[in-house]
C-alpha positions in Angstrom: 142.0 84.5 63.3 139.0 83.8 61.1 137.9 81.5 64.0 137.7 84.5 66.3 135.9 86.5 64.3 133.4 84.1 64.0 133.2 83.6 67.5 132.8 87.1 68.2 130.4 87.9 65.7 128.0 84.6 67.0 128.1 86.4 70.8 127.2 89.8 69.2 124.7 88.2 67.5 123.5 86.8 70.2 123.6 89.3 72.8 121.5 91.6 69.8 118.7 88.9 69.5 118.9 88.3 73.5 118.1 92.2 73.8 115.5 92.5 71.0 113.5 89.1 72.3 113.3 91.2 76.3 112.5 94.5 74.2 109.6 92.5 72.2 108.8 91.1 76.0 108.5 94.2 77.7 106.4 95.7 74.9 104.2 92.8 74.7 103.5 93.6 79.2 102.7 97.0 78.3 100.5 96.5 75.6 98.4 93.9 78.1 98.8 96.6 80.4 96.7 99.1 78.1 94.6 96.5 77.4 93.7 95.4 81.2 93.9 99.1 82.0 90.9 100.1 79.3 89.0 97.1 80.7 89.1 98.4 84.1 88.0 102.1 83.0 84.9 100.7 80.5 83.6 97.8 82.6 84.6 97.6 86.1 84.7 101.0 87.3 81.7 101.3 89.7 82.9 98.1 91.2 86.6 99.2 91.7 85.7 102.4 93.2 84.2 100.3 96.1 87.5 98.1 96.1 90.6 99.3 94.2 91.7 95.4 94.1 89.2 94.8 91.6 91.8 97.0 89.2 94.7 95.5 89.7 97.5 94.2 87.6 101.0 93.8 87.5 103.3 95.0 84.5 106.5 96.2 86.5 105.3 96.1 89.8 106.1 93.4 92.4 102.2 92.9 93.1 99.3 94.1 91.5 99.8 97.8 92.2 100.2 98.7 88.2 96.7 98.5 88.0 95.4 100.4 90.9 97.8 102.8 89.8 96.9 103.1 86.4 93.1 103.2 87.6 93.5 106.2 89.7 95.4 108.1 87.0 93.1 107.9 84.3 90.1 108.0 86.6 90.9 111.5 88.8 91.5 114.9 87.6 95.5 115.4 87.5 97.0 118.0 86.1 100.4 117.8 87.1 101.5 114.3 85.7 104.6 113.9 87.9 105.6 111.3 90.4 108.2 110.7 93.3 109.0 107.3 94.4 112.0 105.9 96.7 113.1 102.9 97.7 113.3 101.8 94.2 116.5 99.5 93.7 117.3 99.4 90.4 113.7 100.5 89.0 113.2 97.3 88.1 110.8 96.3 89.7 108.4 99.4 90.9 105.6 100.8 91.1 106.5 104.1 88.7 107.7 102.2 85.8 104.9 101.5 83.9 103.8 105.1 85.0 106.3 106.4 83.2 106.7 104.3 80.1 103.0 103.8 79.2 101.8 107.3 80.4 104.6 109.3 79.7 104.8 111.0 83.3 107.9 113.1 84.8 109.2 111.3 87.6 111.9 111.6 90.5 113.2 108.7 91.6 115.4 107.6 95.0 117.7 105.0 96.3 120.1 105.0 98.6 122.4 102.6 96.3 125.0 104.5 94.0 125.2 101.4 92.3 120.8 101.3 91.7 120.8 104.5 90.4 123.8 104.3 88.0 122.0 101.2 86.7 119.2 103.6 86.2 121.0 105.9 84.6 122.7 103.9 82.2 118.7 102.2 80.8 117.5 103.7 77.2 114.5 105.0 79.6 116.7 107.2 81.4 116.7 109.4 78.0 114.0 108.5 76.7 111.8 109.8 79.3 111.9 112.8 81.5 113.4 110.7 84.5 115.7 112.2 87.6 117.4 108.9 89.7 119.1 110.3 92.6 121.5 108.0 94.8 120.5 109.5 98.2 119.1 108.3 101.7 116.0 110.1 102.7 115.4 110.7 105.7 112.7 113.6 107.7 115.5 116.0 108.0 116.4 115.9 104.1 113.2 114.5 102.2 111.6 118.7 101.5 114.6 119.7 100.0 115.1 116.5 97.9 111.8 116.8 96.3 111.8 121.1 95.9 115.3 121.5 94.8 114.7 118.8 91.8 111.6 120.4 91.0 108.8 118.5 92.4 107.7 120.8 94.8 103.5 121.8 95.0 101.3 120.1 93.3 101.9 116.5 92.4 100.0 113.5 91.2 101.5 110.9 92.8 103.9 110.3 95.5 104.9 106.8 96.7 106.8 106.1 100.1 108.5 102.5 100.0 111.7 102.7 102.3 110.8 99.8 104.7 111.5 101.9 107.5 110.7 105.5 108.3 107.6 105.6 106.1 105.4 107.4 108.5 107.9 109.7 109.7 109.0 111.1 105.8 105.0 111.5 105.1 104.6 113.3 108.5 108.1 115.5 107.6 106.6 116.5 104.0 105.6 119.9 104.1 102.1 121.7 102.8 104.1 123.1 99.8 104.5 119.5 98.7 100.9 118.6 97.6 100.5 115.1 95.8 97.0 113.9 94.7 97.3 110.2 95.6 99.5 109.1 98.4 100.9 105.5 98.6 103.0 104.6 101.8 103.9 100.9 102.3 102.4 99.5 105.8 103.7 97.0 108.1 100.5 94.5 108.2 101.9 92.2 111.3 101.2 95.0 113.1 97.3 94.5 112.4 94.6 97.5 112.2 93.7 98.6 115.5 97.2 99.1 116.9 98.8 102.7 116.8 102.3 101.8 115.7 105.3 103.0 113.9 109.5 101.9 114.4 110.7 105.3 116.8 112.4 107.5 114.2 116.3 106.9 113.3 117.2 108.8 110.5 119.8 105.6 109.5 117.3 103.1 110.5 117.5 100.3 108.4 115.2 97.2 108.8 117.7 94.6 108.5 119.6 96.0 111.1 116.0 96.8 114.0 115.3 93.2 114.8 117.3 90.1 113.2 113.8 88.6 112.5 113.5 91.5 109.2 109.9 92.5 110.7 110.5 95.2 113.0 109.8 98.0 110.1 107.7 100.8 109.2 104.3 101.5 110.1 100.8 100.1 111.4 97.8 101.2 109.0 96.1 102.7 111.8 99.0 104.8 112.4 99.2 106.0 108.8 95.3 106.4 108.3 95.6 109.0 111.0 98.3 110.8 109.5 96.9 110.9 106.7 93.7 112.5 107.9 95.6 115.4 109.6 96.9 115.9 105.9 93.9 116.2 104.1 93.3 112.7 102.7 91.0 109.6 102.5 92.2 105.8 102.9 91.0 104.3 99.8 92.0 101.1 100.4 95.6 98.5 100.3 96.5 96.4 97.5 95.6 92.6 97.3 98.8 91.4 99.3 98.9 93.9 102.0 102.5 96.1 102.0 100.8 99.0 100.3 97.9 101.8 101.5 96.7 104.2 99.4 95.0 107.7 99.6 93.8 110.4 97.8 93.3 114.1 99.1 90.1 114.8 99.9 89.0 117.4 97.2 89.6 114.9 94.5 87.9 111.9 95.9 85.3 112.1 93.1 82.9 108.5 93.6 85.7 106.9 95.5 84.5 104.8 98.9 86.9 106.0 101.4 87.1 103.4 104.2 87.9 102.9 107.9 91.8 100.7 108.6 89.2 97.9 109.6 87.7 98.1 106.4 90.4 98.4 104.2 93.0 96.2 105.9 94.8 93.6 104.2 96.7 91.1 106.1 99.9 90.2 104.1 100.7 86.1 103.5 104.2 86.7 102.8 106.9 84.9 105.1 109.7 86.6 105.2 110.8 86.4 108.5 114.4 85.1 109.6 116.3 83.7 112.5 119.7 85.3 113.9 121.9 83.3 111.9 119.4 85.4 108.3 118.0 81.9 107.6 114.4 82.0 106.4 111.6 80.9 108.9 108.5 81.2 107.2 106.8 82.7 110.2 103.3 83.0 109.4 100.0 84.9 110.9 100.1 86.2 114.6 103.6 84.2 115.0 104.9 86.9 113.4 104.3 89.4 115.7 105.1 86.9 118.8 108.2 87.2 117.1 108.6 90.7 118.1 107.7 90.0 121.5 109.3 92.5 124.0 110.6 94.9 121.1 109.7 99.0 121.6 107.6 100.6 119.1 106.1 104.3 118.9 102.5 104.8 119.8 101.4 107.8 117.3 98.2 108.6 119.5 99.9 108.9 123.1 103.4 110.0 121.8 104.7 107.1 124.1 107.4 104.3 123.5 105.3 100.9 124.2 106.5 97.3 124.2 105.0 94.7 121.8 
């Protein structure tokens, strides 16, 4: 008996100096974070707002887009410190988090995982901050209602599409009454600058299932640019590893260079490509596009269905 005891009280022991050691971790990310993020703001503003890579750094985010994130915040007039991301997982790993932990922002977030979002829901940050983590899939047809019926609707500061998929057709969907400040949509950078390309709308689409190779998804940046000028905003620039674009609306561009897709393009170096049997093939440059050879895409200038 007293062996059990001990037992027990050495794995609660453990599993308290386990959680305190990844809560000391996390606060010591953050408080680089703050540091990098004043560093950006007092010495290397004039050059960032000619390249928003210059700012970046990565606290919770997969790449570097905490600190293009946390430039833009601080550096634009925003009122209305809310967010919307989806596509999150389990929040893990995002581009919110350290939005909402070090600035103390309201946020919506989405998943289509049950299972993601009751991980969410279960984290100390889920009550310590004013967070909402739906278990939903978005689609065109849904993604107004989503964001006005938990309160989100007008004007927001930020508003980050990530769904590996239908990116341009959610952005084009969202209604005028829906007003973020700074846009981010994730781009699909095989398909280069200069072509006019997006996956043809499915409101289940999911990338796993368009091409076996896992790189028939989402949208060209030249596709996306042009969106986004219909909606009001300048293209700003794409993060260092080229899967996310970013915009702001026009009337809050402040000394911001806006640039042209050619200017701001960012070929990505990842190789994530697979074969039918969902073995890796570390397809790299144009060979992954050859991949996609013969597959239909949706020209956004003609309104036509083209082959690759």
């Amino acid at each position: 008996m007293i062996g059990r005891i001990k037992n027990a009280f050495a794995q609660l022991v453990d599993k308290y100096t386990f959680q305190k050691m990844r809560n000391e971790l996390t606060q010591t990310r953050i408080n680089n974070g703050k540091l990098l993020g004043n560093i950006n703001l007092i010495y290397k503003k004039d050059e960032i707002l000619k390249d928003i890579k210059k700012s970046e750094f990565q606290v919770f985010s997969q790449w570097g887009d905490d600190g293009i994130i946390n430039f833009l915040i601080n550096y634009l007039d925003i009122d209305n410190k809310r967010f919307v991301e989806f596509g999150v997982e389990n929040y893990t790993e995002c581009n919110t988090r350290f939005l909402l932990i070090n600035d103390n922002w309201t946020g919506l977030i989405m998943d289509g995982s049950e299972k993601h979002m009751n991980a969410v829901r279960s984290e100390d940050l889920y009550w310590r901050h004013d967070l909402t983590a739906l278990d939903t899939f978005v689609t065109a047809e849904n993604i107004n209602a989503l964001v006005k019926d938990n309160g989100f609707g007008g004007e927001i500061g930020l508003f980050h599409i990530d769904i590996d998929g239908n990116d341009y057709w959610i952005w084009n969907a969202l209604q005028k009454d829906i007003n973020p400040i700074i846009m981010i949509v994730e781009y699909n950078s095989i398909f280069g600058f200069d072509k006019p390309w997006t996956v043809q709308y499915d409101p289940s689409f999911v990338r796993s299932n368009a091409h076996y190779s896992n790189l028939l998804y989402g949208t060209s940046l030249l596709s996306i640019c042009d969106l986004a000028e219909t909606k009001g905003y300048s293209f700003i620039g794409c993060n260092a590893n080229g899967n996310n674009a970013y915009f702001v609306r026009k009337d809050k561009m402040k000394d911001l260079e806006a640039k042209t897709p050619e200017q701001g393009y960012v070929q990505s170096k990842f190789s994530e490509s697979r074969n039918q049997d969902g073995q890796l093939t570390f397809l790299k440059g144009e060979a992954r596009l050859k991949s996609l050879k013969g597959q239909t895409v949706f020209n956004t200038r003609t309104g036509q269905i083209e082959s690759i």
